[in-house]
N, C-alpha and C positions, 0 to 999 in steps of 0.2 A: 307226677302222674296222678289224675284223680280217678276213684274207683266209684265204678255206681253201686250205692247200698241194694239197689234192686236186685242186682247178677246175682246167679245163683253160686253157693258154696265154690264150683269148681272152677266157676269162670274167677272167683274171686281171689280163690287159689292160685290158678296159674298165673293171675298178672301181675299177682307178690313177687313169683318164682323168678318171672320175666324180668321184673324190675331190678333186683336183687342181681342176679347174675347180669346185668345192664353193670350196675355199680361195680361190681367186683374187675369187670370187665375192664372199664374203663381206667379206675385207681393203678391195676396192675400195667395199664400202659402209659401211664404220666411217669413223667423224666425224673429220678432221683437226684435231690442237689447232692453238687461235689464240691468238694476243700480240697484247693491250690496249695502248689507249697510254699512256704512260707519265704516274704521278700524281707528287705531290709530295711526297717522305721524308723531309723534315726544312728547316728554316730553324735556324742555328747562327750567333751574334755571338762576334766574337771578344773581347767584354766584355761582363758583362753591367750593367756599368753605366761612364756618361760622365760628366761635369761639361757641367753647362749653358752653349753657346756652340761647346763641341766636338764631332766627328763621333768614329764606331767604324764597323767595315767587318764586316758579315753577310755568308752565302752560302745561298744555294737551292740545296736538293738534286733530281732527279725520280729515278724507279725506275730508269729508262732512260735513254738518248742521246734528245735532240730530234731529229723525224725531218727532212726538205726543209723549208726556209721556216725551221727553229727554232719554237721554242716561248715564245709571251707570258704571264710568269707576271704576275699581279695582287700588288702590295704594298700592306698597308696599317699604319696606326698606328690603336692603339684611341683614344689621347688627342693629336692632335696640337698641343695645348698644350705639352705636354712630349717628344713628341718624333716627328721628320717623316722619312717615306724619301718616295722618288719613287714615283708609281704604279704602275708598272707595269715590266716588263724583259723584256729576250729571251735566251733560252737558246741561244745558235747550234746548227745544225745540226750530229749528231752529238757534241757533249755534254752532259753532263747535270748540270751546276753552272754557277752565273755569282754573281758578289759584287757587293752596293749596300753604300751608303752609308747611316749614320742617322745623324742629328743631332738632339743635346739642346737642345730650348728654354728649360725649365727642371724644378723640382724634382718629382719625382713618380716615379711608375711607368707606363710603356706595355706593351703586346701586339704585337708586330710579326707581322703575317700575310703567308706566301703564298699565291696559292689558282692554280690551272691548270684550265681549263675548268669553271671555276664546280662543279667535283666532288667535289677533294680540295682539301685546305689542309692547313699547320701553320705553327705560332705559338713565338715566344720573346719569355719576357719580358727590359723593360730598364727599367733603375732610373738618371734625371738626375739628380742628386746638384748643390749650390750648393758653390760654390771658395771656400774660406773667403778674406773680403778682409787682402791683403797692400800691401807698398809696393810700388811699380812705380818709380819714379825721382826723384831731386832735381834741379831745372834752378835756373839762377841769372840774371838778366835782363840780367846781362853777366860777361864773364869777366875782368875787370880793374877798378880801381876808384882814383881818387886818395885814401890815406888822410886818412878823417875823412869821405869820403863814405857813402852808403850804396845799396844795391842790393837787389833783390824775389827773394826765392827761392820755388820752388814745389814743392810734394811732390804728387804723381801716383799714386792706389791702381790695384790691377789690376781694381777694379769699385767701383761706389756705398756709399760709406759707409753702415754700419748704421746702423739705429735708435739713436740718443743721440749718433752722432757717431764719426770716427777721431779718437785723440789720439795723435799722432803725435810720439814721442820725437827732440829735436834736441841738438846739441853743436857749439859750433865752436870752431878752435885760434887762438891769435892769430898774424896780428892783427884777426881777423875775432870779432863777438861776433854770439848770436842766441838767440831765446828762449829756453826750456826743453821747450820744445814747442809745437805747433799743431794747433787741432783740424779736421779735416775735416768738413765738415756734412753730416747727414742725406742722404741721395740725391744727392749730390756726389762725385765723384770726385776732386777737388783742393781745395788751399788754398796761400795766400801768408802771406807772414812777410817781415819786414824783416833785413836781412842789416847789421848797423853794421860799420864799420874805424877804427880807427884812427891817427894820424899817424905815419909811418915815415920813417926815414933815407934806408935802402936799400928795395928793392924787395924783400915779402916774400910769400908763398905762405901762406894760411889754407885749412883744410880745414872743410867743413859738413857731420857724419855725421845720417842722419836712421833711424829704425827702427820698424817698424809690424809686426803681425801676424806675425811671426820673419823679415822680411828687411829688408835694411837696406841703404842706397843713400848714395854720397857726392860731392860735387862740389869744385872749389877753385874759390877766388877767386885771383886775383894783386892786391896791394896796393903801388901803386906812390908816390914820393915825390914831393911837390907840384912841380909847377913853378911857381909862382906863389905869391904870398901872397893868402891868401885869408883875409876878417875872417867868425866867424859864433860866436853868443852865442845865452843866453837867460836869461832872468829867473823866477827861482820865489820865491816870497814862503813866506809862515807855513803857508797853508793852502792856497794854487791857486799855480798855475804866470802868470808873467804879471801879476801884482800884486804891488805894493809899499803900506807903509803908515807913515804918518809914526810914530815913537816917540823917546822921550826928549825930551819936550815942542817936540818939533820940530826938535830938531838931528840925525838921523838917519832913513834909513831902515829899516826890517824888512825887508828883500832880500836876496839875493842875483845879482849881474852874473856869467853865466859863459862864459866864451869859449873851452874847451878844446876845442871842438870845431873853434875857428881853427887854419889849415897854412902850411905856409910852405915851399921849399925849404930854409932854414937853420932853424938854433934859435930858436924864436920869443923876444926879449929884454924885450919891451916891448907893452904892451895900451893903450893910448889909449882915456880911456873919456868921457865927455861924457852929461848928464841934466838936462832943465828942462822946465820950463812956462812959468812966467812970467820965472822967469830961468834959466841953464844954465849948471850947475857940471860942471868937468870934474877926472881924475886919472891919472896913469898908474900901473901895476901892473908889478910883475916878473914877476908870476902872475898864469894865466888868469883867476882869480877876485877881484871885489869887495864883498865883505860889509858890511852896515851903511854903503852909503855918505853919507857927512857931506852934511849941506845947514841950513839957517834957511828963516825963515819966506817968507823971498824968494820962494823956491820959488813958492810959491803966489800964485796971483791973490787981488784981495780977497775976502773972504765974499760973496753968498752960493755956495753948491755950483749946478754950474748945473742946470739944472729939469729934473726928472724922474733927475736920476742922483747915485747917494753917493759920486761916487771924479772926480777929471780923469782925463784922459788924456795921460800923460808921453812924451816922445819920448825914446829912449835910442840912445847910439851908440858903435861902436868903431871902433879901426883900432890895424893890428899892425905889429912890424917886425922882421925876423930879423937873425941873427948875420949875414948877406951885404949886409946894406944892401937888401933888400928890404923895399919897404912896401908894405901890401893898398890897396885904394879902401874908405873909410870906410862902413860898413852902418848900418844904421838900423831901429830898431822902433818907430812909431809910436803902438803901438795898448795900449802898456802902464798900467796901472791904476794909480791913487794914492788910497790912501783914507785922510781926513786924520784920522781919527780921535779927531775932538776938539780936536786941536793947531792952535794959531796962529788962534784965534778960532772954528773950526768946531766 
């Protein structure tokens, strides 16, 4: 508005007054800006990918502070096969970020959503990933053992054996012996294997290293000296374990008698050996083992073989004695085979 310098005092007065109440007028009816509530700018993992069984830690963003009450933001998974957060969360009042948790189920890819007032959302993906399987531990089913005994060891993966199996690489130091290895089965987590020792003087410390998948895990055994004498054998023949058969037209067997797995506190000096059927021949050994041992036709009951089977059944037995005057209680195998092969009538 321009004012003529000419007008007089009043007219110049009044068209201030005009103007002015013009302004005021006007200011007091323009639109005051307003502020929306606040949406949701972003969801961010601090990984974008986990191994299936473990969690990772997300955060919710909004534009703004949550105002009284806080703010319920909705979470969700696209797949939660493979991976789970909690429903829902609260934003406390006056701020505007809060962190959940995800956890991977298994292998895949998810979408993790937040949404706030069913309006805005945003989303991150996250990728479960499978822990390739390793060893997790050797346990031993005791931690001491009299040498010449034997004990159950177990290998433990850090999840289910794959498809065809864990073969799981082993070594032990003496005086501890054990396979070359042991397989884990199929959807199995563990396997057993037998752990041998044997006989010591002193008291000696064997180590069992096991290794699978690049880690490797180890246990000891302690292998301590007999107190006692103790007799234990076993018999393997030409082709099975447990049979003998008569040769050199009956004055011998096709066997072997072996007892080395007998202990004794002292040096074992002496093996006590005894075998019959119808009659029982005995011998004694400076060493655990008896080969080819001597017998005649005695042995044998008369023809025929008894009904329905081609072999007796021979009773065999030992008993040991060490350098200390030590002697075991005499053991016994009842159930071993003789197959007469021709010899002495049959």
């Amino acid at each position: 508005m321009i004012i003529n310098p000419r007008a007089t005092p009043f007219v110049t007065l009044a068209t201030t007054v005009v103007a002015a109440v013009c302004m005021i007028h006007c200011s007091s009816s323009a639109t005051a800006p307003t502020i929306g509530p606040p949406t949701v700018s972003g969801v961010a993992l601090n990984a974008t990918s986990v191994v299936a069984g473990s969690s990772g830690q997300g955060m919710v963003s909004l534009t703004s502070a949550a105002s009284t009450g806080g703010a319920t933001v909705a979470l969700s998974s696209s797949t939660p096969a493979v991976a789970t957060v909690q429903p829902s969360l609260t934003i406390p009042a006056g701020s505007s970020t809060v962190a959940f948790t995800v956890t991977g189920v298994a292998a895949g890819t998810a979408t993790i959503t937040a949404s706030f007032n069913g309006s805005s959302r945003q989303s991150a993906m996250l990728t479960v990933t499978i822990a390739p399987v390793a060893l997790s531990s050797i346990s031993l089913s005791a931690s001491s053992a009299v040498g010449g005994n034997t004990v159950i060891g177990t290998v433990t993966l850090t999840a289910a054996a794959p498809a065809g199996g864990a073969a799981v690489s082993l070594t032990g130091g003496d005086p501890v012996t054990v396979p070359v290895g042991v397989t884990v089965p199929t959807g199995s987590a563990s396997a057993t294997f037998s752990v041998s020792t044997r006989v010591v003087n002193v008291t000696m410390v064997g180590t069992i290293h096991a290794s699978y998948g690049g880690a490797s895990a180890s246990a000891t055994l302690s292998v301590t000296q007999p107190t006692v004498a103790t007799a234990s054998f076993g018999v393997s023949g030409p082709t099975e374990t447990g049979t003998c058969a008569m040769a050199a037209n009956g004055n011998t067997l096709n066997c072997t008698f072996n007892g080395s797995t007998s202990s004794a506190p002292g040096t074992i000096v002496a093996w006590d050996w005894s075998w019959g059927i119808a009659t029982t021949f005995r011998q004694t050994t400076a060493g655990p083992q008896l080969t080819m041992p001597a017998v005649n036709c005695s042995l044998l009951p008369v023809p025929p073989l008894p009904p329905g089977n081609p072999w007796f059944t021979m009773i065999v037995t030992l008993k040991i004695h060490d350098s200390l005057g030590n002697v075991s209680a005499e053991v016994s195998d009842h159930g071993v085979r003789l197959l007469p092969q021709g010899a002495c009538g049959f």
